[in-house]
LUMSE-151910 format. One record per atom (N, C-alpha, C): residue in three letters; atom name; x, z negated, y. Coordinates in Angstrom, 3 decimals. Example, Ala and Ser with C-alpha at 12.3 -4.5 7.8 and 13.67 -1.06 7.14 Angstrom:
BEGIN
<code:ALA&site:N&c1:13.190&c3:-7.800&c2:-5.690>
<code:ALA&site:CA&c1:12.300&c3:-7.800&c2:-4.500>
<code:ALA&site:C&c1:13.200&c3:-7.800&c2:-3.300>
<code:SER&site:N&c1:12.850&c3:-7.080&c2:-2.250>
<code:SER&site:CA&c1:13.670&c3:-7.140&c2:-1.060>
<code:SER&site:C&c1:12.900&c3:-7.870&c2:0.030>
***
This chain:
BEGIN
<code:UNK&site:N&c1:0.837&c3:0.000&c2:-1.162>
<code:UNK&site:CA&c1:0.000&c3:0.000&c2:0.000>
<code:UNK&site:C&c1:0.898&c3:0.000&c2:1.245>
<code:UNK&site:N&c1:0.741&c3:1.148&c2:1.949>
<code:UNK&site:CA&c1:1.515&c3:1.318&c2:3.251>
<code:UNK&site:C&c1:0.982&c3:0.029&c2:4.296>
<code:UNK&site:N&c1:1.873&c3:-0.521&c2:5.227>
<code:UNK&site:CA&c1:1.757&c3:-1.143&c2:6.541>
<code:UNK&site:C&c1:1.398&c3:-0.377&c2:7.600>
<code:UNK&site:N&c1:0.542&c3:-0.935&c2:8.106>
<code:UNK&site:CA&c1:1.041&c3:0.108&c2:9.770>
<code:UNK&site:C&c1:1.762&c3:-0.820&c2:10.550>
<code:UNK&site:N&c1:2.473&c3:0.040&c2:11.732>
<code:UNK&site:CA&c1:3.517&c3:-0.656&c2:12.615>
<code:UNK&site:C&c1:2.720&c3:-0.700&c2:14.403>
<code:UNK&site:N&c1:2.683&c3:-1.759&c2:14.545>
<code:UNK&site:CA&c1:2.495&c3:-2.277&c2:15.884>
<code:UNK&site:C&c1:3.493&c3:-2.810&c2:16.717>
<code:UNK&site:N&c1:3.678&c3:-2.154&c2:17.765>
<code:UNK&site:CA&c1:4.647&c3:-3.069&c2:18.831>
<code:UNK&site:C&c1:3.818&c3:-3.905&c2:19.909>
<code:UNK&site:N&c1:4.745&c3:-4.936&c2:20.405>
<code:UNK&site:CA&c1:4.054&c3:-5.783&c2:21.148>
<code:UNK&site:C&c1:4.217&c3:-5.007&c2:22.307>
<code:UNK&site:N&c1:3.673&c3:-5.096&c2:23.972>
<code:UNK&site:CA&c1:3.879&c3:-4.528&c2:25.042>
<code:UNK&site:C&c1:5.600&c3:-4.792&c2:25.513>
<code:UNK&site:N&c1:6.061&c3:-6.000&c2:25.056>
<code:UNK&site:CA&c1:7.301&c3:-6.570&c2:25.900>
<code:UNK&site:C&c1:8.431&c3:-5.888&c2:24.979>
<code:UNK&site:N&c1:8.334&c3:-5.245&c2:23.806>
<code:UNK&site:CA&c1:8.859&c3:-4.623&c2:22.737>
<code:UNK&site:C&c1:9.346&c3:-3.414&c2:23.505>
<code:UNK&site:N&c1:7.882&c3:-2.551&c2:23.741>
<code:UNK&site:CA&c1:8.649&c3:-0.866&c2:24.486>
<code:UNK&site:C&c1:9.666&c3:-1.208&c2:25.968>
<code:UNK&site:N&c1:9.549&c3:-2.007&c2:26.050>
<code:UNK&site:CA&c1:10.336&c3:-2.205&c2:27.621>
<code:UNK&site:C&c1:12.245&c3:-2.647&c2:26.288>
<code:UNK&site:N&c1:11.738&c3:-3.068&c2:25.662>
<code:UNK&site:CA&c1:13.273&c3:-3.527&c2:25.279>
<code:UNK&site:C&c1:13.691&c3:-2.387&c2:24.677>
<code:UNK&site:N&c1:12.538&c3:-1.552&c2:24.034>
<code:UNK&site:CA&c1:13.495&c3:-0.028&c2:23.090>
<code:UNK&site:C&c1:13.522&c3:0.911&c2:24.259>
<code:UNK&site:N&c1:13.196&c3:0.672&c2:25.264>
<code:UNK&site:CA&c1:13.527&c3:1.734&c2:26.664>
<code:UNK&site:C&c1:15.061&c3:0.979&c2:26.757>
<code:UNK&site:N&c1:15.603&c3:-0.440&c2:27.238>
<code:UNK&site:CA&c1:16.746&c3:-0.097&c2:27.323>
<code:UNK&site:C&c1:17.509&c3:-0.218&c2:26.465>
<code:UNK&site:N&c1:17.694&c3:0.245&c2:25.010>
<code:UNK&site:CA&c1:18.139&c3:0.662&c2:24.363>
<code:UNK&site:C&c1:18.950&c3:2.274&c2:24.856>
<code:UNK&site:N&c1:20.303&c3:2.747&c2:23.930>
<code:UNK&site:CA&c1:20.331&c3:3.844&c2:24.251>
<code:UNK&site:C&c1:19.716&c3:4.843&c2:23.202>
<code:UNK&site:N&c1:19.538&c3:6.645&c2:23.429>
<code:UNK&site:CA&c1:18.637&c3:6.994&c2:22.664>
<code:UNK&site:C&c1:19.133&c3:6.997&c2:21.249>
<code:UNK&site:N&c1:20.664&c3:6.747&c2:20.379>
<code:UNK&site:CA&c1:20.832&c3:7.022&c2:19.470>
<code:UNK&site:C&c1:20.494&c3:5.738&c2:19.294>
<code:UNK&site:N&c1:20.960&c3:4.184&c2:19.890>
<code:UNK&site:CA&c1:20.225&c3:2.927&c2:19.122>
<code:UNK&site:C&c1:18.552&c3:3.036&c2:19.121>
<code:UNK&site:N&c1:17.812&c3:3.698&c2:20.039>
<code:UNK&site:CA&c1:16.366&c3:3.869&c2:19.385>
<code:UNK&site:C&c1:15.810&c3:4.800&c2:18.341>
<code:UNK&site:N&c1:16.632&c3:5.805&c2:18.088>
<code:UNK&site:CA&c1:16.376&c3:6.424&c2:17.068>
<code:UNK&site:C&c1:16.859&c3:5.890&c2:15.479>
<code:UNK&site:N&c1:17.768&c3:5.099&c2:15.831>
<code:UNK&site:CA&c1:18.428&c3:3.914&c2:14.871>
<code:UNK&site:C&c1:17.167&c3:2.748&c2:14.413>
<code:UNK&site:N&c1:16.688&c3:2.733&c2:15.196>
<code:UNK&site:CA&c1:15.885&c3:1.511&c2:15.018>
<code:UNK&site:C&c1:14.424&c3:1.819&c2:14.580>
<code:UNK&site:N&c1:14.266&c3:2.576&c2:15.415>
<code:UNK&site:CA&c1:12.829&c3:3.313&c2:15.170>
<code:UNK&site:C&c1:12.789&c3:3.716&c2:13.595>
<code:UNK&site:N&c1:13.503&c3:4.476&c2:13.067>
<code:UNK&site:CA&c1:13.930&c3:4.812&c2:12.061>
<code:UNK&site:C&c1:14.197&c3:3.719&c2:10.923>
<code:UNK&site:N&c1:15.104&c3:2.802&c2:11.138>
<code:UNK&site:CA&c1:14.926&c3:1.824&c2:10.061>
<code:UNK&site:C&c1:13.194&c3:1.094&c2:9.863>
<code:UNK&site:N&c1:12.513&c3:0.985&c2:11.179>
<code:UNK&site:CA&c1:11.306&c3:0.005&c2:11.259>
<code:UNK&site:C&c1:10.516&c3:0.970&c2:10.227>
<code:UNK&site:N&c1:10.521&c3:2.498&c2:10.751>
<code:UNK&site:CA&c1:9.555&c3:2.333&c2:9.930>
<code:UNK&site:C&c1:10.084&c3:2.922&c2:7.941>
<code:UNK&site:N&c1:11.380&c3:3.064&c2:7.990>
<code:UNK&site:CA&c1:11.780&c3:3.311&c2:6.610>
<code:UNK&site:C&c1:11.309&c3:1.679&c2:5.817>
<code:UNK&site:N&c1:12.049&c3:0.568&c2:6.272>
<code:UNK&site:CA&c1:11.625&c3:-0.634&c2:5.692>
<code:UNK&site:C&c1:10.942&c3:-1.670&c2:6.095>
<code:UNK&site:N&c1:9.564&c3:-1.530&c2:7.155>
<code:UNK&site:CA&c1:8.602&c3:-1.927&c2:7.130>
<code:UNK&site:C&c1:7.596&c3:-1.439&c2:6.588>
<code:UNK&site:N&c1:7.528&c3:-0.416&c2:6.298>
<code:UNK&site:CA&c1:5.815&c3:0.215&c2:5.891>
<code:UNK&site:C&c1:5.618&c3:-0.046&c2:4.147>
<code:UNK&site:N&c1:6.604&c3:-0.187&c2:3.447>
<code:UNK&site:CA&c1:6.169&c3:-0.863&c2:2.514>
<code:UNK&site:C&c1:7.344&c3:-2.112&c2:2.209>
<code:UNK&site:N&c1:6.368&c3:-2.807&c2:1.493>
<code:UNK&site:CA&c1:7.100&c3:-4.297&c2:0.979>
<code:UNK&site:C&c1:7.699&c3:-5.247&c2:2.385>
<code:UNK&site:N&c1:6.693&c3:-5.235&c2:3.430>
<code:UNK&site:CA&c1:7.936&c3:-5.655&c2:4.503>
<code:UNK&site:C&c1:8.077&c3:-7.418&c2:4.453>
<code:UNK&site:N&c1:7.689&c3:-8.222&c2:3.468>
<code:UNK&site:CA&c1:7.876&c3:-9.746&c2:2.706>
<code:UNK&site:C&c1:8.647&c3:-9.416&c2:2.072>
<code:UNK&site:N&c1:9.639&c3:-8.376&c2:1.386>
<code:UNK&site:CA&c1:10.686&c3:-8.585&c2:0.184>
<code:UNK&site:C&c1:11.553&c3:-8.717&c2:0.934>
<code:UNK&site:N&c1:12.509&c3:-9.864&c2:0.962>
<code:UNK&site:CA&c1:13.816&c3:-10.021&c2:1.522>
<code:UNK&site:C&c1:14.852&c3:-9.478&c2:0.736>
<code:UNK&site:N&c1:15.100&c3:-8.324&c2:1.620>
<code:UNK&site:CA&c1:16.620&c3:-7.772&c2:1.294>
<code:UNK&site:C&c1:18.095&c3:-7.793&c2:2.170>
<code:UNK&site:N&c1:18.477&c3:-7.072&c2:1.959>
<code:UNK&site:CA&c1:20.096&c3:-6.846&c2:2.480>
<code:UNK&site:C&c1:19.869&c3:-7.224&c2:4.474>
<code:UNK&site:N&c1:19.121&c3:-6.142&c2:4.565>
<code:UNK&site:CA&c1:18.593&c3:-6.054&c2:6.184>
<code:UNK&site:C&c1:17.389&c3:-6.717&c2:6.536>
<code:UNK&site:N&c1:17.041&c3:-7.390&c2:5.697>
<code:UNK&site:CA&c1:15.132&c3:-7.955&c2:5.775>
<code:UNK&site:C&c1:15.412&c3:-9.643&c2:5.160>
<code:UNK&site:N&c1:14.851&c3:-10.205&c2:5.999>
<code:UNK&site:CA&c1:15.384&c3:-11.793&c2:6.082>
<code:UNK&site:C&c1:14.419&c3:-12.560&c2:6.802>
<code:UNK&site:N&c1:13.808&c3:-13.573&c2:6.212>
<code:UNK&site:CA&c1:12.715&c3:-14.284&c2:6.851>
<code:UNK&site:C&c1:13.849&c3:-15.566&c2:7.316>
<code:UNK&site:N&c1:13.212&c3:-15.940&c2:8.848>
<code:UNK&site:CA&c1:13.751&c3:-16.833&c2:9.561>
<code:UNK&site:C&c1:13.534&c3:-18.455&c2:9.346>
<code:UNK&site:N&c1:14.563&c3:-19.047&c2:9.681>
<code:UNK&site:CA&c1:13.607&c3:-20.401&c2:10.083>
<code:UNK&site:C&c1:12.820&c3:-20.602&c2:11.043>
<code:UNK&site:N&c1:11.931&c3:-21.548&c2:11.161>
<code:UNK&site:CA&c1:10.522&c3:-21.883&c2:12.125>
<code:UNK&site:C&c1:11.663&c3:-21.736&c2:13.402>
<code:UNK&site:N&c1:10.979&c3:-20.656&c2:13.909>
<code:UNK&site:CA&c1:11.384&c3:-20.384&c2:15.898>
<code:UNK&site:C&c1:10.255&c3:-19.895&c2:16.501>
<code:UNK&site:N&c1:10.161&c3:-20.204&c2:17.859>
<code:UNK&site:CA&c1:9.161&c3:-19.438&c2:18.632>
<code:UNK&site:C&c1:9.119&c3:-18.359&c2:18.527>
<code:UNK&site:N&c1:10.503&c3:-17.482&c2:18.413>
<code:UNK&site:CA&c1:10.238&c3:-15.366&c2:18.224>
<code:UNK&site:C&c1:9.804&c3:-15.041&c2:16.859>
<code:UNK&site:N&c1:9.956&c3:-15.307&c2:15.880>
<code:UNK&site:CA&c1:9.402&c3:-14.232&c2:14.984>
<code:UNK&site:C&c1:9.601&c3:-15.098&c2:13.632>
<code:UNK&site:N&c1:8.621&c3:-14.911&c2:12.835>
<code:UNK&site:CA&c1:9.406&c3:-15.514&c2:10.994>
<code:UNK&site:C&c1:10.038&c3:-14.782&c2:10.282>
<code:UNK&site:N&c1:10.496&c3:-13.293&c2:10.751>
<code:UNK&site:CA&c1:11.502&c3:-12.077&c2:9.484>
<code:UNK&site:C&c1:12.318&c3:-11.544&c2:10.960>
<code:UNK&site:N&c1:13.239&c3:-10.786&c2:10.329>
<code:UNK&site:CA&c1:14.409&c3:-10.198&c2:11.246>
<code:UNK&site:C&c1:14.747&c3:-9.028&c2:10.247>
<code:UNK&site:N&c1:14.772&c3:-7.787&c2:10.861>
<code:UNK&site:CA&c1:15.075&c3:-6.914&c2:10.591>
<code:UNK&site:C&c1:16.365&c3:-6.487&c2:10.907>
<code:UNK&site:N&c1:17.551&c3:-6.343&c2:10.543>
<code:UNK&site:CA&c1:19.053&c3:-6.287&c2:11.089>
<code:UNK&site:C&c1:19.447&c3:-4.350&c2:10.402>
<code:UNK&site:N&c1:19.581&c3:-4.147&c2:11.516>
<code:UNK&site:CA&c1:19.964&c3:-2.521&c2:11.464>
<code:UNK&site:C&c1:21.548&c3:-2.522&c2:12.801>
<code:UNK&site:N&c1:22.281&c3:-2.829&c2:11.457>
<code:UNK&site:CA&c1:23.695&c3:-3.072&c2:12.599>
<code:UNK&site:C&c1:23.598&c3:-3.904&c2:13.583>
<code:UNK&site:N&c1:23.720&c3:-3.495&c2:15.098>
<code:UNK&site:CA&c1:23.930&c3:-5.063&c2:15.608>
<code:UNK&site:C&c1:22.468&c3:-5.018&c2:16.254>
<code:UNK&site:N&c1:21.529&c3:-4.177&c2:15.737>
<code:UNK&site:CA&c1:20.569&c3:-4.567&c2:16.398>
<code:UNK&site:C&c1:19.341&c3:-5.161&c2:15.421>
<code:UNK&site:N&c1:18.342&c3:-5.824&c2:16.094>
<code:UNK&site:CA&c1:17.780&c3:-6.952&c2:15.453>
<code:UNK&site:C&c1:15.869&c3:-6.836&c2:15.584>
<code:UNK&site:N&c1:15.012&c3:-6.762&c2:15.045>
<code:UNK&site:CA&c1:13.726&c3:-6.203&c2:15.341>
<code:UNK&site:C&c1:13.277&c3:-7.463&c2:14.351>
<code:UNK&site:N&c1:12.388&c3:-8.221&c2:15.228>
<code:UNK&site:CA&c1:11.606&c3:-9.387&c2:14.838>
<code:UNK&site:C&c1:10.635&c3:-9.487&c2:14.969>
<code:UNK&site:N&c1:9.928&c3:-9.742&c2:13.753>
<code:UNK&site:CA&c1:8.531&c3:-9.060&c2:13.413>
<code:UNK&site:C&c1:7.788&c3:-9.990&c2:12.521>
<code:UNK&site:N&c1:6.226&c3:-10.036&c2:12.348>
<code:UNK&site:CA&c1:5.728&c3:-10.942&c2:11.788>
<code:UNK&site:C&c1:4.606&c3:-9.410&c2:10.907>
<code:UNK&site:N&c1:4.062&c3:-10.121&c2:9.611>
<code:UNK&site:CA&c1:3.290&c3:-9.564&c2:8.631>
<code:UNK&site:C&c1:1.863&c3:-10.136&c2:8.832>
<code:UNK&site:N&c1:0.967&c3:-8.901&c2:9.627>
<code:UNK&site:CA&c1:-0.452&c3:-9.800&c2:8.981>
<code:UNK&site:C&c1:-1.378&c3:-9.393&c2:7.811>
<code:UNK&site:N&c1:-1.319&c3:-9.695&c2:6.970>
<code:UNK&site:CA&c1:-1.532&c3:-9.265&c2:5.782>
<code:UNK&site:C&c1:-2.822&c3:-8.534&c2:5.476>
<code:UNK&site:N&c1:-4.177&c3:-9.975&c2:6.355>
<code:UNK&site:CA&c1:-5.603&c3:-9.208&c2:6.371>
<code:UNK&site:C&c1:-6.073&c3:-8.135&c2:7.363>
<code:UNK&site:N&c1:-4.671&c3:-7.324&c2:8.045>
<code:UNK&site:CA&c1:-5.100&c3:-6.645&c2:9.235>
<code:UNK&site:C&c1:-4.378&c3:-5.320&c2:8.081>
<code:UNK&site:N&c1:-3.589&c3:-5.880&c2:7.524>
<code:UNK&site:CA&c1:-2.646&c3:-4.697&c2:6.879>
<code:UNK&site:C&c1:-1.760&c3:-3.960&c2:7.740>
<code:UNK&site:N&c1:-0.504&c3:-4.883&c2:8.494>
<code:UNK&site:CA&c1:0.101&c3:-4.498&c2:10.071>
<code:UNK&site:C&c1:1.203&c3:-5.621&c2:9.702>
<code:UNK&site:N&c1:2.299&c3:-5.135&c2:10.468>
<code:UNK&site:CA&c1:3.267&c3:-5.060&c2:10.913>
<code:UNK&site:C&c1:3.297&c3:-5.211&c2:12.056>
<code:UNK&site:N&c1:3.548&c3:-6.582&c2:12.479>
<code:UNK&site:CA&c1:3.472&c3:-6.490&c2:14.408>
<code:UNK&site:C&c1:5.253&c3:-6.832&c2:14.612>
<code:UNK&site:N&c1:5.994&c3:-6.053&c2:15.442>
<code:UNK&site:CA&c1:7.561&c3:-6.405&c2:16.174>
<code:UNK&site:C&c1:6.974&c3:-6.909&c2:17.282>
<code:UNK&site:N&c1:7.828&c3:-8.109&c2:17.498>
<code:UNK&site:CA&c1:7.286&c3:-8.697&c2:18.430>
<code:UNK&site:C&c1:8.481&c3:-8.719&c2:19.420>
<code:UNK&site:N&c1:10.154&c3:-8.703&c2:18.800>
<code:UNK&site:CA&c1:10.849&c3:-8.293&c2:19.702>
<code:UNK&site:C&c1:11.833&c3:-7.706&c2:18.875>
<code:UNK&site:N&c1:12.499&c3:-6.986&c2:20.311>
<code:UNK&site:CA&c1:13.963&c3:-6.163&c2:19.821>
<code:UNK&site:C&c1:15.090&c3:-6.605&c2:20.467>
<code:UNK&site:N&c1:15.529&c3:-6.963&c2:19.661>
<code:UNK&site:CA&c1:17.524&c3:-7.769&c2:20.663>
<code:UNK&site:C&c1:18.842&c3:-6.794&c2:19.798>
<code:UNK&site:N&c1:19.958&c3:-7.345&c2:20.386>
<code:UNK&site:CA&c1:21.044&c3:-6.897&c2:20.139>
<code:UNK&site:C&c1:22.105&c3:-7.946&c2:19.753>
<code:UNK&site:N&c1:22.534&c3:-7.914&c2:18.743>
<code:UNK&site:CA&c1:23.383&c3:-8.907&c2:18.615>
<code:UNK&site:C&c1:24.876&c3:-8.516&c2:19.119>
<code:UNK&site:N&c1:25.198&c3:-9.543&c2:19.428>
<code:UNK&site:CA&c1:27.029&c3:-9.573&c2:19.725>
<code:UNK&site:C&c1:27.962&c3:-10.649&c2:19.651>
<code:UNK&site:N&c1:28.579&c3:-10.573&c2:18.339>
<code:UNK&site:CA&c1:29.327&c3:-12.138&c2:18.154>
<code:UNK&site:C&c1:28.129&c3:-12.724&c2:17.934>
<code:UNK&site:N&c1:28.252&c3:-14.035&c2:18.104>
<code:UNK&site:CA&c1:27.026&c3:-14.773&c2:17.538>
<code:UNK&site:C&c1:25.820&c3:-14.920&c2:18.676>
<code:UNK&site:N&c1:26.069&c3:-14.301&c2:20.048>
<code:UNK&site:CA&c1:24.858&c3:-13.927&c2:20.927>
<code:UNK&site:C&c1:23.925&c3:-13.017&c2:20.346>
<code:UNK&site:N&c1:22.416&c3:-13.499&c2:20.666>
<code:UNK&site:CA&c1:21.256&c3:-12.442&c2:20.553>
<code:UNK&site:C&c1:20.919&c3:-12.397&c2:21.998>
<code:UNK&site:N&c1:21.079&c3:-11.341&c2:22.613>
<code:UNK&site:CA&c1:20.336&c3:-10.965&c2:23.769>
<code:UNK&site:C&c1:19.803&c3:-9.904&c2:23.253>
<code:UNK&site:N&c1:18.394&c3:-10.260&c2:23.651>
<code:UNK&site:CA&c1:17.189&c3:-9.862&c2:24.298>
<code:UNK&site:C&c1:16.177&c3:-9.186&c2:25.997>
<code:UNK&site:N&c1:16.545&c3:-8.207&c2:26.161>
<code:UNK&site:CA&c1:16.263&c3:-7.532&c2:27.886>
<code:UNK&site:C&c1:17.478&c3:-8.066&c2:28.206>
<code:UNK&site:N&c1:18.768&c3:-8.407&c2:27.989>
<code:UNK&site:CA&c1:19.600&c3:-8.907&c2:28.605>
<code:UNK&site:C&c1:20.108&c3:-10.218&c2:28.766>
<code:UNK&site:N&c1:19.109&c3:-10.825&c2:27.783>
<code:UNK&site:CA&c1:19.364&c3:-12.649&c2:28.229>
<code:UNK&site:C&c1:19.489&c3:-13.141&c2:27.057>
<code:UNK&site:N&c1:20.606&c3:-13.757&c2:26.849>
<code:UNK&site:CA&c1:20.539&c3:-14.834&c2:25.873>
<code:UNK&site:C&c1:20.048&c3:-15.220&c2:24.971>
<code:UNK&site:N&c1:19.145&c3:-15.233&c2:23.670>
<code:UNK&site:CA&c1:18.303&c3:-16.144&c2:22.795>
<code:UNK&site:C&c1:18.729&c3:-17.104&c2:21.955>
<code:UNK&site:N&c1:18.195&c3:-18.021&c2:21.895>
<code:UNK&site:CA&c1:18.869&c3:-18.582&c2:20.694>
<code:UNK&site:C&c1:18.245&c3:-19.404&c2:20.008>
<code:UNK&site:N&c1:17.929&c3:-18.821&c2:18.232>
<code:UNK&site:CA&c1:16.439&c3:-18.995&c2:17.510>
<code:UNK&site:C&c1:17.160&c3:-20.422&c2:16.747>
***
């Protein structure tokens, strides 16, 4: 059973400043390994500990797409997109830290 993929509004503002080969990078992984199985934790697919951003992390090199499963909607919501560097996650530019 396929997922569908939803972005949050504060999501397209972060894959705008992305550059276009990291959004085609990303875009591309979301929907290769979200649309099916997106609860199987693999290599790049990793459920978080309890944080305010997201319960799974999607890691496609240094970039990072955090996303929650709603199961009875049958969806995939990203709720954000960051960049990792060293052990910083920025997010639009700022800092996070889950």
């Amino acid at each position: 059973m396929a997922y569908g993929i939803r972005f949050a509004e504060s999501v397209k503002a972060q894959i705008r400043q992305l550059s276009a080969r990291q959004r085609v990078q990303l875009l591309d992984a979301i929907e290769e390994q979200l649309t099916h199985e997106p609860m199987i934790e693999t290599r790049n697919r990793k459920p978080l500990r309890p944080n305010p951003l997201a319960p799974w992390e999607l890691r496609v090199g240094e970039l990072r797409a955090f996303y929650e499963v709603a199961i009875q909607e049958n969806e995939v919501r990203v709720l954000a997109v960051g960049q990792k560097r060293g052990n910083s996650l920025l997010i639009e530019g700022k800092e996070v830290r889950l």
